[in-house]
N, C-alpha and C positions, 0 to 999 in steps of 0.2 A: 504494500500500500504506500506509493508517493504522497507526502504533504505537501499540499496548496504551495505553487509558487513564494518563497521569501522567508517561506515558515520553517524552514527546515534550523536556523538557529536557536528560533524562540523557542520551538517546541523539544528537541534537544536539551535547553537549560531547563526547560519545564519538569521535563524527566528525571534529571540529573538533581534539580532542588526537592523533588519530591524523591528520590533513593535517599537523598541525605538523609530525610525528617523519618523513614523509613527505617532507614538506620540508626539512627537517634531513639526511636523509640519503641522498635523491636530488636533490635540486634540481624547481625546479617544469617544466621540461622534460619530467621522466622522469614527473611525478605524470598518475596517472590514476584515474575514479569504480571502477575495477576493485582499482588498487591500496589506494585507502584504504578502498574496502568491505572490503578480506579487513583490510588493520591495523585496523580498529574493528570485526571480527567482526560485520559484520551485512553484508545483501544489501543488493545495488546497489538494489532496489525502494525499501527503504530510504531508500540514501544519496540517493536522485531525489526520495523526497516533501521531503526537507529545502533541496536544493541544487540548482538547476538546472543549474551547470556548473562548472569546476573552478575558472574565474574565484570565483566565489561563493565557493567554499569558501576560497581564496587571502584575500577579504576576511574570512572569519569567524574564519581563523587571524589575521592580522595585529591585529583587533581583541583578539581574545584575547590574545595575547602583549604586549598594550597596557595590559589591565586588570591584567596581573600585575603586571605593573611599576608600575601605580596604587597596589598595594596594596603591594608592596616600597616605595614610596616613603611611603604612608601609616603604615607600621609605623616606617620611619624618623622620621619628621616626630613619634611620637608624643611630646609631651611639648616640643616646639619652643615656645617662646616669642615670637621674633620674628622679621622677615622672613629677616633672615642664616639661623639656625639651619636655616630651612624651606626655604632654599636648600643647607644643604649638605648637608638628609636628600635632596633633590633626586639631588646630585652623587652621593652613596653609593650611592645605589640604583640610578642610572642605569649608572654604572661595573661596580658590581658584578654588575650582571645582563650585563655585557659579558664578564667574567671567568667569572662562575658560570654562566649560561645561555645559552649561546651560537645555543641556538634563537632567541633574538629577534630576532639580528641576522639569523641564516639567513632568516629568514620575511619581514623587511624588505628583505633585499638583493632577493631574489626577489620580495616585493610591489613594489619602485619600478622595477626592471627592466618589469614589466609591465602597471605603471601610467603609462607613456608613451606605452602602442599602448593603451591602455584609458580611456575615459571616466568607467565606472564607479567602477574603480579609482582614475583620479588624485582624482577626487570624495571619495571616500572618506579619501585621502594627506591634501589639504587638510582636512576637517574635522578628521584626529585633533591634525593642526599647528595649526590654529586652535585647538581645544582648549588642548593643550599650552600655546600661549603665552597664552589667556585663566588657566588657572592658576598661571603664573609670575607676568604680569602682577599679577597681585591681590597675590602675595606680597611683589613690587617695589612696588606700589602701600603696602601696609600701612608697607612698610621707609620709603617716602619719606613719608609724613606721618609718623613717628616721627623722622625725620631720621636716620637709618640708610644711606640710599640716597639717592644724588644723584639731579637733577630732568633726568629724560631721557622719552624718547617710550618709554612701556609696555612698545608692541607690538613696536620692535625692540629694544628691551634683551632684552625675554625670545627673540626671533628670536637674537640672540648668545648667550643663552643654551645655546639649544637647540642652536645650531650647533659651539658649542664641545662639548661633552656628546656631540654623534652622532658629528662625527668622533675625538675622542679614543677612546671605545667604539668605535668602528670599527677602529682602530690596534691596539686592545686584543686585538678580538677574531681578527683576523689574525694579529697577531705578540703570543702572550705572552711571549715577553722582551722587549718592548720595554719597562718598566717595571714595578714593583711595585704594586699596586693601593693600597697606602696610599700611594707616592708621587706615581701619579696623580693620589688623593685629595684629596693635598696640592697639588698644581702648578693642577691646576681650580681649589681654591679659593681659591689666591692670584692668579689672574689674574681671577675673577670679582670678589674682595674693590676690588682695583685701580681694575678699571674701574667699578661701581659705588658706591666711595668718595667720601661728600661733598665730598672735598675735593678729587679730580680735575678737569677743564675736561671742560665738556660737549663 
C-alpha cells in the first residue's frame, strides 16, 4: 500500500512516535505491527510498506530518540565558546533528558536488550557510539589545542565520557530521588572538569 503523495515523511514519524510511546509503556516484548498501527492511527498495510518488522521499527525509535537529544544538546551548546562550555551543554542535556524524558532511556534499555541477539541492531548501537564519541572527540580535541584539556587519547576520553553521562542518566532515570538534577549537574561536571584538567597525570 503507497501513501498519498508527500506523506510518506509525516507518516513514517507518525509511526516511529507512536513505537516510542509503545515502548514506553509496554516494553518491547508486548510491542506489536498491530499494536503500533492502531497508536499511529493508520493500517498495518501501512505500517508494512515503511517497516518490515518490529526489529526495524525498534531501530527507527532509538535513532529518533537520539536526534532529540542532538538537538536538546544543540540548543544547549548554543552560544558555547569553548570546548568546557560545549561539554557541559553536553552534561545538561544529557541528564536532563534522563529526568525530563524518560522515553529515551525506555527505548535504549529495550534497544540494547535486543541488540545482543540482533546483528542489525548491535550494528546500528555501535554507529550511534561511534558517533557520539566522534563528537565529543572534536570538542576535546578543540579544548586540547587551546590548552583547556589535557593530552589524552580522543576516543577514550570521550568513551568516559559517555560512560559517565549513560550510567549516571540511568540512576537518574530509575531512582529520582537519588539526586537533584542541578546536583547531578554539578557532580558530572566536576568529575569531568578533574579528569580532563591540564594539570592532572595522564
Amino acid at each position: 500500500m503507497t501513501p498519498k503523495l508527500g506523506m510518506g515523511p509525516v507518516r513514517r514519524e507518525q509511526i516511529v512516535r507512536a513505537t516510542i510511546r509503545c515502548l514506553a509503556r509496554d516494553g518491547y516484548a508486548r510491542l506489536t505491527m498491530k499494536r503500533v498501527a492502531a497508536e499511529a492511527a493508520v493500517s498495518q498495510g501501512i505500517l508494512h510498506y515503511y517497516f518490515r518488522d518490529k526489529a526495524a521499527m525498534l531501530a527507527a525509535a532509538a535513532l529518533r530518540v537520539t536526534a532529540d537529544l542532538d538537538r536538546r544538546v544543540a540548543a544547549e551548546a548554543r552560544g558555547a565558546r569553548d570546548a568546557r562550555a560545549r561539554l557541559r551543554a553536553v552534561v545538561r542535556a544529557c541528564l536532563e533528558t534522563a529526568v525530563e524524558s524518560r522515553d529515551f532511556w525506555t527505548v535504549f534499555i529495550e534497544f540494547w536488550g535486543e541488540a545482543l541477539h540482533d546483528r542489525r541492531l548491535a550494528a546500528v548501537n555501535r554507529q550511534a557510539y561511534a558517533r557520539a564519541r566522534r563528537l565529543i572527540g572534536a570538542a576535546l580535541a578543540r579544548g586540547r589545542a587551546a590548552g583547556d584539556v589535557r593530552r589524552v587519547n580522543l576516543e577514550e576520553a570521550a568513551a568516559v565520557v559517555l560512560g559517565l553521562l549513560d550510567g549516571l542518566s540511568l540512576q537518574l532515570t530509575f531512582d529520582r530521588g537519588l539526586m537533584t538534577l542541578p546536583r547531578a549537574t554539578r557532580l558530572a561536571e566536576t568529575v569531568l572538569a578533574r579528569y580532563l584538567s591540564p594539570g592532572d597525570p595522564t
